[in-house]
N, CA, C and O atoms as CSV, one atom per row, in Angstrom:
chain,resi,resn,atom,element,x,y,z
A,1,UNK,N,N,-1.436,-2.535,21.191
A,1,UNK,CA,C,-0.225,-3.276,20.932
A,1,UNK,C,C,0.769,-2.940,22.023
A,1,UNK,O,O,1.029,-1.785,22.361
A,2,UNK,N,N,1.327,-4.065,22.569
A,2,UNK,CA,C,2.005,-3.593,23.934
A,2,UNK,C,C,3.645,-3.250,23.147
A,2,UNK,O,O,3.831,-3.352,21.935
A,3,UNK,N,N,4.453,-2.936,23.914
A,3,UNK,CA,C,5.891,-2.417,23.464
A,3,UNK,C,C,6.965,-4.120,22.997
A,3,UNK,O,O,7.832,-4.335,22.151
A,4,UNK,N,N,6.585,-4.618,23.606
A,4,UNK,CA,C,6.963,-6.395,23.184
A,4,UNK,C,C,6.494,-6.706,22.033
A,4,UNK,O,O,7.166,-7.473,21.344
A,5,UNK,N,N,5.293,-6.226,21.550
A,5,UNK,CA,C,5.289,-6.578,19.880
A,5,UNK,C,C,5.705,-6.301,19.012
A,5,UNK,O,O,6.003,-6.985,18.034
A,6,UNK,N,N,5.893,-4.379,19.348
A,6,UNK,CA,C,6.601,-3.488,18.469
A,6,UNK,C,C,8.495,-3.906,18.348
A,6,UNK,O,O,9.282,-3.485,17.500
A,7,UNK,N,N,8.855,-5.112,19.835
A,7,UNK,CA,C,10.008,-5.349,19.036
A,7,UNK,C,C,10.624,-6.462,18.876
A,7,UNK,O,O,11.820,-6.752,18.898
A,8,UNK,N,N,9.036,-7.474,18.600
A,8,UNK,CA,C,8.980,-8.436,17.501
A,8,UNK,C,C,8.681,-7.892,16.044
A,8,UNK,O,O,9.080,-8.329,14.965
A,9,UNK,N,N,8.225,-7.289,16.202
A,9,UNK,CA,C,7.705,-6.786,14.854
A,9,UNK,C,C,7.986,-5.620,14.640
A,9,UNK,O,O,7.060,-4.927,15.060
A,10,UNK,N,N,8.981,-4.862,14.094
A,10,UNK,CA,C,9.784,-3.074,14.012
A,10,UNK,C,C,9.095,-2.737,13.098
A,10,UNK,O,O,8.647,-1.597,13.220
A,11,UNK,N,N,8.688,-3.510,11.804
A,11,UNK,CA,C,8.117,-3.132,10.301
A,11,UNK,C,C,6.741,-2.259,11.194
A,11,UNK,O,O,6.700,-1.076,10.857
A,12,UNK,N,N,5.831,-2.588,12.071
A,12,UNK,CA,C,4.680,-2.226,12.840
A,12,UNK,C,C,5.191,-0.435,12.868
A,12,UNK,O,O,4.626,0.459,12.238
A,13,UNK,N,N,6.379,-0.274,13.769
A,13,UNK,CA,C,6.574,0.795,14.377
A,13,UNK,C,C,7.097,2.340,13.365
A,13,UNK,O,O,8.284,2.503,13.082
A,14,UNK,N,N,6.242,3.133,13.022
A,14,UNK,CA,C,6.717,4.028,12.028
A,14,UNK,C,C,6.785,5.833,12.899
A,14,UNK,O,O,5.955,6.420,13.594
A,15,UNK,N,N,8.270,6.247,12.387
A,15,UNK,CA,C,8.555,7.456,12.670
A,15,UNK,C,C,8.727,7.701,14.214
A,15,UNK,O,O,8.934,6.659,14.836
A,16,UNK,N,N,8.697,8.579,14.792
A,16,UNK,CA,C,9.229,8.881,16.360
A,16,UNK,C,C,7.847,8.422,17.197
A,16,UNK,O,O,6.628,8.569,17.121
A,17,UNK,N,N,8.795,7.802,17.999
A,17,UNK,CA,C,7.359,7.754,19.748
A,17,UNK,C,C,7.805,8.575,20.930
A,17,UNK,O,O,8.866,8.745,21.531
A,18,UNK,N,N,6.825,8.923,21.003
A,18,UNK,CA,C,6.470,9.964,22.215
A,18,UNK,C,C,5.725,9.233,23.426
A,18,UNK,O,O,4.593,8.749,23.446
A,19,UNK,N,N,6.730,9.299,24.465
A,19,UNK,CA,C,6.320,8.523,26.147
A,19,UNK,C,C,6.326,9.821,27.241
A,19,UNK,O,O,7.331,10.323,27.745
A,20,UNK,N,N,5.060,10.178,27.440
A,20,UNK,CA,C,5.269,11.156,28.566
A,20,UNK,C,C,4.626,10.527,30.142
A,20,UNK,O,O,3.462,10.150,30.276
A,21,UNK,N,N,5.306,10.522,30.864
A,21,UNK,CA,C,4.768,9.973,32.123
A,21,UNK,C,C,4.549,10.949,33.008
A,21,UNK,O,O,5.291,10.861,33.987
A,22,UNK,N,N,3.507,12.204,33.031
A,22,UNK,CA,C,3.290,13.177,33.841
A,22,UNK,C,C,4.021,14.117,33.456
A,22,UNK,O,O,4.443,14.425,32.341
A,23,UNK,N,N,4.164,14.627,34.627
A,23,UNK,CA,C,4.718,16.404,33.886
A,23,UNK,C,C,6.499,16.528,34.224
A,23,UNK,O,O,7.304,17.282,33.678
A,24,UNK,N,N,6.768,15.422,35.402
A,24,UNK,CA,C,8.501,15.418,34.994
A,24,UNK,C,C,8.708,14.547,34.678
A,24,UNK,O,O,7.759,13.776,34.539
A,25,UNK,N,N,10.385,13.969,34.280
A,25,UNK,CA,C,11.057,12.565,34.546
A,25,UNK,C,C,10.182,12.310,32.697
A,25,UNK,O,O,10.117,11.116,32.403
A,26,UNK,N,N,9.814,12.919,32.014
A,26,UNK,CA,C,9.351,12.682,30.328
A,26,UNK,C,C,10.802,11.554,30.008
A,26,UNK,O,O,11.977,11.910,30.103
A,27,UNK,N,N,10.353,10.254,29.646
A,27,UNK,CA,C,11.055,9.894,28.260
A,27,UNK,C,C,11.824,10.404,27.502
A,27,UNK,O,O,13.038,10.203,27.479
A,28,UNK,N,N,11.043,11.311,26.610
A,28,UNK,CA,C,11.162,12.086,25.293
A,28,UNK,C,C,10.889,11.160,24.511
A,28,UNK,O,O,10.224,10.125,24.534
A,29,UNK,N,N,12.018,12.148,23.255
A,29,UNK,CA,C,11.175,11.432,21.984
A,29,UNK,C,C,12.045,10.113,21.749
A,29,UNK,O,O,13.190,10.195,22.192
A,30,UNK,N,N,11.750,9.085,21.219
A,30,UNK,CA,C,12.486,7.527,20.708
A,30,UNK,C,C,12.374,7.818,19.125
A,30,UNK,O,O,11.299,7.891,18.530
A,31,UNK,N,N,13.911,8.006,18.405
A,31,UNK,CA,C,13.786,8.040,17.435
A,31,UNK,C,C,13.765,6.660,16.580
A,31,UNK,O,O,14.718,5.991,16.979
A,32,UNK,N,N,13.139,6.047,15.678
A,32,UNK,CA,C,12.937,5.195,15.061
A,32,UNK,C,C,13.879,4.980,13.848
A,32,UNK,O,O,14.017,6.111,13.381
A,33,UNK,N,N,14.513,4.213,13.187
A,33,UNK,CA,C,15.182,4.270,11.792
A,33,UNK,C,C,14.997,2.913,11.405
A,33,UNK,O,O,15.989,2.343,10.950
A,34,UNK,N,N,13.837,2.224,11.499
A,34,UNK,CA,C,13.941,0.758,11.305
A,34,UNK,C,C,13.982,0.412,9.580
A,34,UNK,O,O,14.674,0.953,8.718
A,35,UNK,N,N,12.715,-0.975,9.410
A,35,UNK,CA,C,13.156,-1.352,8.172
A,35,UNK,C,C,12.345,-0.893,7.660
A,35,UNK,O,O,12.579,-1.033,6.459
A,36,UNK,N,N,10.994,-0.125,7.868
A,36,UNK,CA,C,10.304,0.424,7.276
A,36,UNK,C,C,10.996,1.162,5.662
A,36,UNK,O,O,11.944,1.945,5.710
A,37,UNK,N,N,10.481,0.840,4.613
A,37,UNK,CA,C,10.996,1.957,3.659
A,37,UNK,C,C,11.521,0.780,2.285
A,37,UNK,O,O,11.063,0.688,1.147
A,38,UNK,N,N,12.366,0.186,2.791
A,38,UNK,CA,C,12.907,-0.479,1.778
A,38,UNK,C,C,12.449,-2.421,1.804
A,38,UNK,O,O,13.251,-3.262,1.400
A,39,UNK,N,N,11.607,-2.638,2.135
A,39,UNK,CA,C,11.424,-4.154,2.342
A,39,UNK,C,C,11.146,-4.786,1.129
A,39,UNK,O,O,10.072,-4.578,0.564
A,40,UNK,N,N,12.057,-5.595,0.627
A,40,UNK,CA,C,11.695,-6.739,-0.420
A,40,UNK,C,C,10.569,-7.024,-0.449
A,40,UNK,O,O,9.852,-6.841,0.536
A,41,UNK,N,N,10.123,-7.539,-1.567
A,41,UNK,CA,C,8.854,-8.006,-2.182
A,41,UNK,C,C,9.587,-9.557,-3.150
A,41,UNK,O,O,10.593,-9.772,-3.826
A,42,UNK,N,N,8.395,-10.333,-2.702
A,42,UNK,CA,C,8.776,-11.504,-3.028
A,42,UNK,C,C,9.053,-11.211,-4.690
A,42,UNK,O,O,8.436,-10.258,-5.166
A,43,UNK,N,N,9.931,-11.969,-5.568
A,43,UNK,CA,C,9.792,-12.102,-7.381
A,43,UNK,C,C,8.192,-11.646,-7.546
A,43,UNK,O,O,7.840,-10.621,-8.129
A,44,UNK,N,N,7.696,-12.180,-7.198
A,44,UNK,CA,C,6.147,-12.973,-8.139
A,44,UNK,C,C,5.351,-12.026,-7.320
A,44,UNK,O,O,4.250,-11.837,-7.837
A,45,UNK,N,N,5.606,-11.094,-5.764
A,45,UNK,CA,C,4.685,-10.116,-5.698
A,45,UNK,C,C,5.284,-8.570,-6.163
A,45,UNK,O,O,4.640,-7.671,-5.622
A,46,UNK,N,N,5.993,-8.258,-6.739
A,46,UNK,CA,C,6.703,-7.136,-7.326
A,46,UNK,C,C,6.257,-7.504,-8.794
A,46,UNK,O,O,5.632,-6.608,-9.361
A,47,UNK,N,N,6.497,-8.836,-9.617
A,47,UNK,CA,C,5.773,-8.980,-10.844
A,47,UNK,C,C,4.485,-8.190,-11.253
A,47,UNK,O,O,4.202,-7.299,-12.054
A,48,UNK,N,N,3.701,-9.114,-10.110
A,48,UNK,CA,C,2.141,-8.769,-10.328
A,48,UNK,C,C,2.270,-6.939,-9.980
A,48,UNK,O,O,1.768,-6.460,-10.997
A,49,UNK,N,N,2.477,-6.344,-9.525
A,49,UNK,CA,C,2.562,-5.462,-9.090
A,49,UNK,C,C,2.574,-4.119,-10.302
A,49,UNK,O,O,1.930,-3.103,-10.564
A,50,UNK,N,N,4.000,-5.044,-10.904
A,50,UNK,CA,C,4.495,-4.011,-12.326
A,50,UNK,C,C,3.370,-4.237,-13.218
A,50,UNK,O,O,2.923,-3.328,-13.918
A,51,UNK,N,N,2.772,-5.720,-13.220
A,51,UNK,CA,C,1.919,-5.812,-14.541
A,51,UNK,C,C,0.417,-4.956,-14.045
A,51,UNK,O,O,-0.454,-4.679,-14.870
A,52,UNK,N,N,0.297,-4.583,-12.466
A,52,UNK,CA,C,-1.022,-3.897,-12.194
A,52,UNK,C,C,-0.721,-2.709,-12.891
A,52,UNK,O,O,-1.461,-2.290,-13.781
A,53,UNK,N,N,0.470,-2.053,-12.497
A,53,UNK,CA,C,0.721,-0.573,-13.005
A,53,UNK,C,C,0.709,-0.375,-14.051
A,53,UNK,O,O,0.680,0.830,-14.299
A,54,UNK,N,N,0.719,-1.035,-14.919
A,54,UNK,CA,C,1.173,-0.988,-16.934
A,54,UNK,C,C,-0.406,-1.308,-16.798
A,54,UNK,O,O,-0.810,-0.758,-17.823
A,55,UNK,N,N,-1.606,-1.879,-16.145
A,55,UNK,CA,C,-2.445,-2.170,-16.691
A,55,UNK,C,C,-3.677,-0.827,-15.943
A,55,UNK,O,O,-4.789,-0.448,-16.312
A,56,UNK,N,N,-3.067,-0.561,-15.148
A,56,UNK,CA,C,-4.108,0.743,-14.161
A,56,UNK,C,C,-3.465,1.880,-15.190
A,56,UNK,O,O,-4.349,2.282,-15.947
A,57,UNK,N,N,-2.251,2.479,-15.421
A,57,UNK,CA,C,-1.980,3.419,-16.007
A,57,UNK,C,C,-2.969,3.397,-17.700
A,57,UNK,O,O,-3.604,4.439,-17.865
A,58,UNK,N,N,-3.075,2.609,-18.570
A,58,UNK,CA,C,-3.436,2.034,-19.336
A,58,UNK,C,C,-5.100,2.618,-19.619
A,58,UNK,O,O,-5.581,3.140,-20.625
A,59,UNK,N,N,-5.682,2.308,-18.373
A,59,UNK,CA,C,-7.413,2.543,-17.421
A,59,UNK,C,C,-7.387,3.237,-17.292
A,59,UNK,O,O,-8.346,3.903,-17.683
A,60,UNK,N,N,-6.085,4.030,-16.479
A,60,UNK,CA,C,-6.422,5.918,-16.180
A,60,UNK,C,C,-6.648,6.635,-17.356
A,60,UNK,O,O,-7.312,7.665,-17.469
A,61,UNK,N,N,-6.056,6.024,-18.218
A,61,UNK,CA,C,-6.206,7.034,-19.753
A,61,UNK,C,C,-7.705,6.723,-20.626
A,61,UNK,O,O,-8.193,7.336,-21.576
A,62,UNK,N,N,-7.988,6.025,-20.194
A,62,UNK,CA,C,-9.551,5.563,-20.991
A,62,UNK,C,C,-10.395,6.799,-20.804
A,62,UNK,O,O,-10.519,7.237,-19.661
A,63,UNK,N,N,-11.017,7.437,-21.869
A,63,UNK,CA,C,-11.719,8.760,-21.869
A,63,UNK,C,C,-12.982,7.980,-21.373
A,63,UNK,O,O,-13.541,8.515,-20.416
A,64,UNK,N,N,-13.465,6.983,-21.770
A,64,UNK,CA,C,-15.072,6.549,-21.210
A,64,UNK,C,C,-15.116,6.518,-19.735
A,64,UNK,O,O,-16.137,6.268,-19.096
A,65,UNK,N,N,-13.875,6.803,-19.185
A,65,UNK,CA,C,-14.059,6.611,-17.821
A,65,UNK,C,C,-14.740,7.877,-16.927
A,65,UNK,O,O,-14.595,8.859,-17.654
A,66,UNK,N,N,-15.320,8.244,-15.857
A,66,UNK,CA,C,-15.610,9.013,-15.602
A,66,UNK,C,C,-14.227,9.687,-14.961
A,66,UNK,O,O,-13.639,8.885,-14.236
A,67,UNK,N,N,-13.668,10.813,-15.057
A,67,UNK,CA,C,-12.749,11.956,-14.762
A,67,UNK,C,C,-12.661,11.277,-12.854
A,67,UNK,O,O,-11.466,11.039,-12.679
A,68,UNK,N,N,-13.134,11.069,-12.062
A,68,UNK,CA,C,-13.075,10.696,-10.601
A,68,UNK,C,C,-12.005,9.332,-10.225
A,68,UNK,O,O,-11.104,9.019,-9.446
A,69,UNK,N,N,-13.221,8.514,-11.962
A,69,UNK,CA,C,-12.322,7.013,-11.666
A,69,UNK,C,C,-10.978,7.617,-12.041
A,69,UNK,O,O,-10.162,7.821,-11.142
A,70,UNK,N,N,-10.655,7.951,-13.442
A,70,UNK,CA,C,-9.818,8.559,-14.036
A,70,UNK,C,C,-8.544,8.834,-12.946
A,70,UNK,O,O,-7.509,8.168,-12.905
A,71,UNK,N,N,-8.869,9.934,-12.116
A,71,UNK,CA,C,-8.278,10.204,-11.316
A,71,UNK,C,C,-7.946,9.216,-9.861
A,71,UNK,O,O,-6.860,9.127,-9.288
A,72,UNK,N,N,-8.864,8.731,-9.598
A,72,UNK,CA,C,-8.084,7.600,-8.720
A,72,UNK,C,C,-7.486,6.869,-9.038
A,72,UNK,O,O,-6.351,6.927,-8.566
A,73,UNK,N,N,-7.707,5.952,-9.803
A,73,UNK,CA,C,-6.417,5.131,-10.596
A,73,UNK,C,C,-5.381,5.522,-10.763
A,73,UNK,O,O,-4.399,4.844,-10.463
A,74,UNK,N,N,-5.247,7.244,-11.512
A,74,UNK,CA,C,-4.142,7.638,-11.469
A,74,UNK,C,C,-3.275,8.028,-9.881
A,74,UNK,O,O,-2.081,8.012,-9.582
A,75,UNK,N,N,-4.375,8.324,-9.197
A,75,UNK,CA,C,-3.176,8.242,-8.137
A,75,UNK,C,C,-2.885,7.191,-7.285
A,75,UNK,O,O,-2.203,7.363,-6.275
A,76,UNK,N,N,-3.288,6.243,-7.566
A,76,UNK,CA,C,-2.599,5.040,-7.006
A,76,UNK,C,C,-1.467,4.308,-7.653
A,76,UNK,O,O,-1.083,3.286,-7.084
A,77,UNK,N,N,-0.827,4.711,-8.848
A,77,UNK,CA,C,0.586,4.388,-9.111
A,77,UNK,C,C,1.582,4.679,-8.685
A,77,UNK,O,O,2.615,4.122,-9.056
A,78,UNK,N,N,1.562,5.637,-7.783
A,78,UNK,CA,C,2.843,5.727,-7.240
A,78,UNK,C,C,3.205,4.345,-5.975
A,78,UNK,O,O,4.238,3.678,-5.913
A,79,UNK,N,N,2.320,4.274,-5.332
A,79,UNK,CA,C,1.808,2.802,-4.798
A,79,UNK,C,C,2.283,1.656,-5.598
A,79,UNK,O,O,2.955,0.812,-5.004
A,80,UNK,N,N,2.047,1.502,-6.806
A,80,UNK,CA,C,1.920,0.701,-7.901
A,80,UNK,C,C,3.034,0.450,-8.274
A,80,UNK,O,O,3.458,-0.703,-8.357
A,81,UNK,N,N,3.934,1.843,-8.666
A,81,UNK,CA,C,5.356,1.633,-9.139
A,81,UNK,C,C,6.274,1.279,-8.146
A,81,UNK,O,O,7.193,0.613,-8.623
A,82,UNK,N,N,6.359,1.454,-7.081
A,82,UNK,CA,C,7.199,1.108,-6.049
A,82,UNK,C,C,6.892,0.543,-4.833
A,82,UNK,O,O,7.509,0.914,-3.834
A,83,UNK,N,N,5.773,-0.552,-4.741
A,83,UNK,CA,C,5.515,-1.152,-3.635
A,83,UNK,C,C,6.254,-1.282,-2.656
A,83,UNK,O,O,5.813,-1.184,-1.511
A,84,UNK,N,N,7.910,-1.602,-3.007
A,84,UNK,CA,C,8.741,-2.098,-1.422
A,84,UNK,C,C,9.002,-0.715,-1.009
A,84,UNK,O,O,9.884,-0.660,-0.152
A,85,UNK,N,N,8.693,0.001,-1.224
A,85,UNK,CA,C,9.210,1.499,-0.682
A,85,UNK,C,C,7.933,2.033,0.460
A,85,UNK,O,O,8.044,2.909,1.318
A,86,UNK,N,N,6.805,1.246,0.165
A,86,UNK,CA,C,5.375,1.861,0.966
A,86,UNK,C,C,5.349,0.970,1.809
A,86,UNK,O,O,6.134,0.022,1.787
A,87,UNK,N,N,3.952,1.222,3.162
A,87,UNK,CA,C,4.040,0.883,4.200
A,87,UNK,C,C,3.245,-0.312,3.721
A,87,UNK,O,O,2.392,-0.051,2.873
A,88,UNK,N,N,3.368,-1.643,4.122
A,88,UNK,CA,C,2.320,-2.611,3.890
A,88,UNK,C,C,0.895,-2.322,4.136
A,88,UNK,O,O,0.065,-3.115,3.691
A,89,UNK,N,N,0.650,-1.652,4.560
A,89,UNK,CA,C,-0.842,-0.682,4.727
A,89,UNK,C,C,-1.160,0.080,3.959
A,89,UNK,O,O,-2.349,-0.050,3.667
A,90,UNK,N,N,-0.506,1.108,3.291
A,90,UNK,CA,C,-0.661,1.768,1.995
A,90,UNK,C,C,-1.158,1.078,1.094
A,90,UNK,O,O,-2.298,1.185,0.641
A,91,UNK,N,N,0.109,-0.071,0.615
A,91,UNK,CA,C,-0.114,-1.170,-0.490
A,91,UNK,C,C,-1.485,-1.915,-0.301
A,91,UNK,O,O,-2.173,-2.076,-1.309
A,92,UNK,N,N,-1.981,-2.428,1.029
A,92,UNK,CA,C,-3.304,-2.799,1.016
A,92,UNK,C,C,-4.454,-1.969,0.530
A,92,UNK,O,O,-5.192,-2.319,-0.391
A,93,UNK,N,N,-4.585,-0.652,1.320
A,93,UNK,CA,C,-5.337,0.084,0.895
A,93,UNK,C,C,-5.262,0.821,-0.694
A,93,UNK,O,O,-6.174,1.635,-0.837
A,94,UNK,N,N,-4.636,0.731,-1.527
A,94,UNK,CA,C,-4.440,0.701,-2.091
A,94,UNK,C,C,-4.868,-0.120,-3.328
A,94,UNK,O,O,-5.112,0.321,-4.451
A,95,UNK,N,N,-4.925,-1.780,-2.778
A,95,UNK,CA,C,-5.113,-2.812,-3.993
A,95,UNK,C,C,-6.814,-2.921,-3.591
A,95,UNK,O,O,-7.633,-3.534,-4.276
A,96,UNK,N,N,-7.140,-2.137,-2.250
A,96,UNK,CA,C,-8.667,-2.253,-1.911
A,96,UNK,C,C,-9.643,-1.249,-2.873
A,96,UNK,O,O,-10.588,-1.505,-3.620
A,97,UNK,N,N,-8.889,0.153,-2.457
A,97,UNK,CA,C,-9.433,1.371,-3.602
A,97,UNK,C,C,-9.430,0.454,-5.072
A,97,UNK,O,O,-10.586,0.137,-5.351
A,98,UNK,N,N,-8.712,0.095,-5.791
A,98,UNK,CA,C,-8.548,-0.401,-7.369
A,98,UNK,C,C,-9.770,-1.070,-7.391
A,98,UNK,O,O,-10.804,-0.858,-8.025
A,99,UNK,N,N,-9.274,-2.403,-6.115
A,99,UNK,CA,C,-10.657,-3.138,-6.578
A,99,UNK,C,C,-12.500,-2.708,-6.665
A,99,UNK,O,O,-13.543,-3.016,-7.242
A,100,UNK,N,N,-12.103,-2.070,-5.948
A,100,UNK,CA,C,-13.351,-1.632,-5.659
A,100,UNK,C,C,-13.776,-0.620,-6.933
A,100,UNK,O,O,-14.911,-0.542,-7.401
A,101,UNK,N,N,-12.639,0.111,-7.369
A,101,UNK,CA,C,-13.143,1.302,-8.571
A,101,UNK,C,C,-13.114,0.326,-9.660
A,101,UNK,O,O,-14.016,0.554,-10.466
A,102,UNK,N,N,-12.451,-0.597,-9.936
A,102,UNK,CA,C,-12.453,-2.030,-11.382
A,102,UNK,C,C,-13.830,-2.746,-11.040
A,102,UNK,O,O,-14.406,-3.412,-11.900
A,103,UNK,N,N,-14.255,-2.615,-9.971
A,103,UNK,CA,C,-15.248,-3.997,-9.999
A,103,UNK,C,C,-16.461,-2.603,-10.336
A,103,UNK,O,O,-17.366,-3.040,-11.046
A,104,UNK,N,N,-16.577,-1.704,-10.130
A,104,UNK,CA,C,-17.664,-0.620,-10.471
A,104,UNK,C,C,-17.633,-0.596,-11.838
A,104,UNK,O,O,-18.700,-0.716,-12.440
A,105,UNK,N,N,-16.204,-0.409,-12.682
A,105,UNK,CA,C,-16.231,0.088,-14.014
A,105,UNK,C,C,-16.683,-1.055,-14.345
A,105,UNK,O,O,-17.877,-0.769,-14.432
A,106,UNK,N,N,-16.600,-2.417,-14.659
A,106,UNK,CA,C,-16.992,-3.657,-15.147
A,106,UNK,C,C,-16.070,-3.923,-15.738
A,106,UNK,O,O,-14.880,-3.656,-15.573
A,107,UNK,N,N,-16.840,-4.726,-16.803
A,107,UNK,CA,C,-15.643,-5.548,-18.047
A,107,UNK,C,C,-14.558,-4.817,-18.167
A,107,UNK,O,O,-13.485,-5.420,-18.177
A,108,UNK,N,N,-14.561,-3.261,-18.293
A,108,UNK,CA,C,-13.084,-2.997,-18.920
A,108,UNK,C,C,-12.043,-2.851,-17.893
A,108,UNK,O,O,-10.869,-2.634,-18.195
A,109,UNK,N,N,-12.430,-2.959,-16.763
A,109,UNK,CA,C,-11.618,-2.901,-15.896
A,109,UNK,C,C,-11.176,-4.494,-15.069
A,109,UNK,O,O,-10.717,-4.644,-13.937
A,110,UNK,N,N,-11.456,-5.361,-15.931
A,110,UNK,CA,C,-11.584,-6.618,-15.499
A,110,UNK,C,C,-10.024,-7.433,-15.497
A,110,UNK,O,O,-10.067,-8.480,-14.851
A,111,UNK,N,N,-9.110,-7.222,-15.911
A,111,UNK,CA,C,-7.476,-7.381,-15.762
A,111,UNK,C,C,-7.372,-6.630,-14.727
A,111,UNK,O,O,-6.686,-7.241,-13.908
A,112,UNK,N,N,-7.688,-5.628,-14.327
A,112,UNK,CA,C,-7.107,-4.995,-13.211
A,112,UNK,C,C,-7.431,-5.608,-11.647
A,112,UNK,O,O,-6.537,-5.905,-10.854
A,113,UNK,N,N,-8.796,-5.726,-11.386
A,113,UNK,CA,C,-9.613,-6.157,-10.814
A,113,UNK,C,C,-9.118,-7.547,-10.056
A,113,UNK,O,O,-9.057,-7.879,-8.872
A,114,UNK,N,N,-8.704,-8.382,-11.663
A,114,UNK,CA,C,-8.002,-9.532,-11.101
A,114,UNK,C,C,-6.921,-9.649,-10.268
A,114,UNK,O,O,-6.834,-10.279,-9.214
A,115,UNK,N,N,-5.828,-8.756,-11.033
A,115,UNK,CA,C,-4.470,-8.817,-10.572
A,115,UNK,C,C,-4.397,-8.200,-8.945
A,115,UNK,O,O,-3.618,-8.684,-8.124
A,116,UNK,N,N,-5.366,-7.015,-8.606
A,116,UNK,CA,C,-5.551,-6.688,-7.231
A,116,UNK,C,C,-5.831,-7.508,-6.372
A,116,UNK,O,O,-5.130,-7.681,-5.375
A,117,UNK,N,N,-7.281,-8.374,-6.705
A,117,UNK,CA,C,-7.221,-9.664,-6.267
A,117,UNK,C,C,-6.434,-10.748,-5.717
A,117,UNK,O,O,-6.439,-11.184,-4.566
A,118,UNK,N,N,-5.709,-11.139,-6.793
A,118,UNK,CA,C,-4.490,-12.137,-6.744
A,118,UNK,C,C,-3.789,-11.203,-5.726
A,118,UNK,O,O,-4.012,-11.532,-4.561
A,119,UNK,N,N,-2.829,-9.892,-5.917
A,119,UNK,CA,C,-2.178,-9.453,-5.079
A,119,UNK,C,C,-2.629,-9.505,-3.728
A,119,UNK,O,O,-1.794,-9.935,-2.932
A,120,UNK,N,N,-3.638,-9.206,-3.311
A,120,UNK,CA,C,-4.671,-9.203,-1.917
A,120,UNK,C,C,-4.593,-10.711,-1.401
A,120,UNK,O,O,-4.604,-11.023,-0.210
A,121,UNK,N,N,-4.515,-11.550,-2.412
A,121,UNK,CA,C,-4.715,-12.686,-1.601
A,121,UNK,C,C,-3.487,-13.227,-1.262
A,121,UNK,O,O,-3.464,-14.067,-0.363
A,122,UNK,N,N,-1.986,-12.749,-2.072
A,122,UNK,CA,C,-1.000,-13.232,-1.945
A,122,UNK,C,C,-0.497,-12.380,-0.600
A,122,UNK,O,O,-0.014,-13.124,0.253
A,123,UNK,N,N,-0.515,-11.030,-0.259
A,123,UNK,CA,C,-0.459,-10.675,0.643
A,123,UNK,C,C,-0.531,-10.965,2.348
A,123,UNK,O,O,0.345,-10.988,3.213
A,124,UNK,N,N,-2.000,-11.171,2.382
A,124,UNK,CA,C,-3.059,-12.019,3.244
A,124,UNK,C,C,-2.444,-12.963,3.568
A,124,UNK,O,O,-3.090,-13.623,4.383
A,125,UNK,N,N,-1.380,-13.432,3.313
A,125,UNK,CA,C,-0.993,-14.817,3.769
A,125,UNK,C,C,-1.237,-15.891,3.181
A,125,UNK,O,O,-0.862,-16.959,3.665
């Protein structure tokens, strides 16, 4: 990614960059404070979002689950509860892990599964 994209696109650029050009005449560091952190989420993708978390928290507690799923689910709510606060990359990886642990568990994980879905695709463009 050349430096012209990073400032079309700032959401891209996270935390300090470091430019060293040999051993004198360094850059230093470029501190960053962009919009990273707080970016809106459309109504209807913050919706789906809340109804994933009320429905993954819900799954994490299911004793038939194996203790692994158990535990991944559970840690993907923090993701869950506050999407505009994470990096749009988090939130992807994120609705990827679910799907992938809902489409293993089967039927009972089949609301969840969906709504990751839907979110993934609303994302995607």
């Amino acid at each position: 990614m050349s430096d012209d994209d990073r400032d079309e696109r700032p959401d891209l650029q996270y935390g300090d960059r470091v430019t060293i050009h040999g051993g004198s005449g360094n850059v230093g560091i470029q501190h960053y404070n962009g919009p990273v952190g707080d970016q809106a989420l459309p109504p209807e993708v913050a919706a789906l979002f809340a109804r994933l978390a009320v429905v993954v928290t819900e799954l994490a507690r299911d004793s038939r689950l194996h203790a692994a799923d158990r535990q991944s689910l559970a840690e993907a709510l923090p993701v869950l509860a506050s999407p505009a606060t994470e990096e749009p990359r988090s939130r992807r990886n994120t609705l990827l892990l679910l799907a992938g642990v809902a489409q293993s568990l089967g039927e009972a994980a089949a609301p969840a599964l969906g709504l990751a879905n839907q979110l993934l695709a609303l994302l995607s463009g």
